[in-house]
N, C-alpha and C positions, 0 to 999 in steps of 0.2 A: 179200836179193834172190838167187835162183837164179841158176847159170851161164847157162842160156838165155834167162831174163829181163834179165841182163844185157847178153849179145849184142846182145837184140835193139831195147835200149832205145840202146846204141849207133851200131848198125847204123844204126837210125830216122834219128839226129840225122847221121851222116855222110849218109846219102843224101837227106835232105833237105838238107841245107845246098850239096850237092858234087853230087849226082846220083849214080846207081848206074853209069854207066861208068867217071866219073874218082874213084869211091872203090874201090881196089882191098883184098882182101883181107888184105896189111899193114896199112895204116892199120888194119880192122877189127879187128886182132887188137892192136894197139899199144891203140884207145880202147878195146878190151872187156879190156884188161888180159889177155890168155889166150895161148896160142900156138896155134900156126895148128891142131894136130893138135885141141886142145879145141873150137876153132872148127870143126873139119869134122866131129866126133865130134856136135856138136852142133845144127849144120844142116846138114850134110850137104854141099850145093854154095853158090857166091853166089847163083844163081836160088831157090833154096831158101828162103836168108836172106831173100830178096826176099819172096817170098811171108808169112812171118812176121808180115814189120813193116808186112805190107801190111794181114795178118786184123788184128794188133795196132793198128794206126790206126783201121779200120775201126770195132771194138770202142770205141776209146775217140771215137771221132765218132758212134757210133751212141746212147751215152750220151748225149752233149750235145746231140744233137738230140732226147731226150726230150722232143717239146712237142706243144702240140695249138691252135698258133696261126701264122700268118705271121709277124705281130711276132716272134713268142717265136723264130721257128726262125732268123731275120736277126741276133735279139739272141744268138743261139747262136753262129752267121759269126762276131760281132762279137768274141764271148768266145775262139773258137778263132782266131781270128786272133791276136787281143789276146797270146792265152799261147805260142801256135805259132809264129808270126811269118806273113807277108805273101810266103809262095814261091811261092803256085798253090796247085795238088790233085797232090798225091803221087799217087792215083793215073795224072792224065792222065799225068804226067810219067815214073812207070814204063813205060804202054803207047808211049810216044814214042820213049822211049829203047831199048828192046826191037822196038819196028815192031809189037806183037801178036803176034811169034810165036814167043811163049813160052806155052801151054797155061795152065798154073797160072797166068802174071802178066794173061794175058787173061782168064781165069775169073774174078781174084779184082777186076778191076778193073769188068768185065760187073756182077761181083753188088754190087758196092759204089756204083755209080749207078745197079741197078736197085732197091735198096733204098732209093736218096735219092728217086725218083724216086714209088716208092710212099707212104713219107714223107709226101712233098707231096701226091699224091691224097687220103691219108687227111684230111689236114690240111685240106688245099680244101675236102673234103665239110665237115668238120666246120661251117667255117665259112662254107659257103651251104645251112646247115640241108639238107644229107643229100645235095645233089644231085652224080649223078657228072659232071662238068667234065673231060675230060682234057686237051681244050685249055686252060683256064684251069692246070692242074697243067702243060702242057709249058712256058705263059708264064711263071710262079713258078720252074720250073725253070733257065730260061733265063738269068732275073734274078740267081740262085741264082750260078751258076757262072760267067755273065758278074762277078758281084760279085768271087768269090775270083780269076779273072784279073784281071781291073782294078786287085784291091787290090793286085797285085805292081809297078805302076808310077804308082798314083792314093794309093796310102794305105788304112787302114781307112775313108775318107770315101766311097767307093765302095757299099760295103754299105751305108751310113747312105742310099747315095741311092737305089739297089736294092730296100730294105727300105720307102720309100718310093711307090714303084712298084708295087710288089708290091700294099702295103694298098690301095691308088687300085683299081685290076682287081679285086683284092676286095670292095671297095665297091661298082663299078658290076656285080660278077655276085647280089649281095647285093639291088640295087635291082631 
């Protein structure tokens, strides 16, 4: 693993577990094993690093949601939960922590639920034979992201029931 692959696989796991204010740049440099001068050589600033492990999330959620079905994209939730654990959405939680007004963590947070969001539309069509629904895609959506909060104080049982819901609105836009 690269130095900055390494960073930023650190980075990830502090700022999910701790959030990006109360993980200061020590901690980052003690779990990425490097000193601080590697560290800044390498992302540059903490807003930086932010950014990183936000494209670096995005990537590896954008994988798992390779599907072309409701079920399949809830049993994705289920999976990413399952391996990530049950903390929310890293990105709400950057823009919260931040207020938006940080450029980059706004950008990169914008494009990473308007990418989940098209996702869904594609997905929608597919499965009511072609037709464009954006309302039926905002309600999938909804269900989507209501699931990952819930599951921070309900359990992955939350998605199982979301996922649920979901197929129901797809069946009745089907009929």
């Amino acid at each position: 693993m690269d130095t900055k692959t390494k960073l930023i696989s650190a980075a990830e796991h502090l700022f999910d577990r701790h959030g990006f204010t109360a993980t200061g740049m020590d901690k980052l440099t003690q779990a990425a094993g490097m000193s601080s001068r590697t560290l800044y050589k390498h992302a540059g600033s903490k807003m930086a690093l932010i950014t990183y492990v936000l494209a670096e999330r995005h990537r590896r959620f954008q994988q798992r949601t390779e599907v072309d079905s409701v079920e399949a994209l809830f049993g994705a939730l289920e999976e990413w939960v399952r391996v990530e654990g049950c903390r929310g959405c890293l990105f709400l939680r950057a823009h919260g922590e931040t207020g938006g007004d940080i450029p980059k963590i706004a950008d990169a947070v914008l494009a990473h639920k308007a990418s989940l969001y098209e996702k869904i539309q594609e997905i929608v069509s597919l499965e009511t034979g072609g037709k464009h629904n954006p309302e039926l895609a905002e309600q999938i959506l909804i269900l989507f992201e209501g699931a990952t909060a819930a599951a921070v104080y309900r359990g992955a049982e939350s998605i199982t029931s979301a996922r649920i819901a979901a197929s129901v609105l797809i069946q009745q836009a089907r009929a």
